[in-house]
Every structure is written in structure tokens, then in C-alpha cells.
N, C-alpha and C positions, 0 to 999 in steps of 0.2 A: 564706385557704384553710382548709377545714373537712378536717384531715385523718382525720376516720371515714369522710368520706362522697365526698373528692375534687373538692366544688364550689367553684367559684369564689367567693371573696371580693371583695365590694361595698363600697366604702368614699365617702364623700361627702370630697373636700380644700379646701382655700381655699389659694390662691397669694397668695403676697405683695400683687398688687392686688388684693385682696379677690374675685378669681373662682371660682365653686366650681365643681368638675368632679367625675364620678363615676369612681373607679380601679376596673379589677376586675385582681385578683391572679389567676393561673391557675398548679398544679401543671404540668410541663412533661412532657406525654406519653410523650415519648420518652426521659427524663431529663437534656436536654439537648445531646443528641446531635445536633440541626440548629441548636437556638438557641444553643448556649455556658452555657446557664444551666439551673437545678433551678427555678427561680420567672419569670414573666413578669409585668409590671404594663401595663394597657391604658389610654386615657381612656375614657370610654363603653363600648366593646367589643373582647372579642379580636377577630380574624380567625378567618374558619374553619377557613383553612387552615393554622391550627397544632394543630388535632385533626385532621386529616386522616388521610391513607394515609401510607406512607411516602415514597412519589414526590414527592405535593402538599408536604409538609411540608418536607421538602429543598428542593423550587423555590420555596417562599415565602420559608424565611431565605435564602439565595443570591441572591435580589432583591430583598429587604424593607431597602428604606434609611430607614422612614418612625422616628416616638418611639414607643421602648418598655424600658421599666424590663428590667436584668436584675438575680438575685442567687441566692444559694445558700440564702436564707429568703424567704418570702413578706414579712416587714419590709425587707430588703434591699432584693427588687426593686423595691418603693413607696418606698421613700428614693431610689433610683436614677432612679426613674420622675418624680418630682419634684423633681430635682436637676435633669433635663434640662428642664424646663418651667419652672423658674424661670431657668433659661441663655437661655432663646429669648427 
């Protein structure tokens, strides 16, 4: 995360079997306030509906059971984020 500018950070990983996936790290909109967390880490892409309204954003974490990194740093939520992906 570029914190001048607010944009999302792109990182390329390699998982243990040698697979590479793209993370993007996202500052959490709301400061965590639907997600539990200040950093989110994506595979490929956030969702949109965690930039959303405040409505949409609520009903996405409250149903969102899919992998996504949390943590209190953007290095956090990508250690998290890849903790879970080499679990599965």
C-alpha cells in the first residue's frame, strides 16, 4: 500500500509448489470496522464491494466466507494472506 497516495499494492508470490499468484494489499476503507482488520490481502483482486457504501460493505464481510489475508500492516495482511494459501 502506497500510503501518500492510498493505492493498492501489487506484489507477484510463489507458494511453496512453485505457483505464482499476484496479492494486492488494500488499505481498509472503513478502518476496519466491517472487515476486523486496518489491511486486507486479495489473490488477483479485491472485491468491490469492500470500497463500497456503507450498506454493501457490511453485507459483503457478514457473507464473505471466501481467502483473504487480514492484519494491522499491509506486511501482516500478506503474511496472513499466504499462511492461508499454503494451509489449503
Amino acid at each position: 500500500m502506497d500510503a501518500a497516495t492510498g493505492k493498492a499494492d501489487m506484489t507477484d508470490v510463489v507458494l511453496m509448489d512453485s505457483v505464482t499468484l499476484t496479492v494486492i494489499v488494500i488499505k481498509d476503507r472503513y478502518t476496519g470496522c466491517y472487515s476486523n482488520a486496518l489491511y486486507t490481502a486479495w489473490v488477483n483482486r479485491a472485491p468491490d464491494a469492500v470500497d463500497d457504501s456503507d450498506a454493501d460493505c457490511l453485507n459483503f464481510w457478514d457473507s464473505y466466507r471466501g481467502l483473504v489475508g487480514k492484519g494491522e500492516t499491509a506486511e501482516a495482511a500478506k503474511t496472513d494472506l499466504l499462511t492461508r494459501l499454503n494451509a489449503v
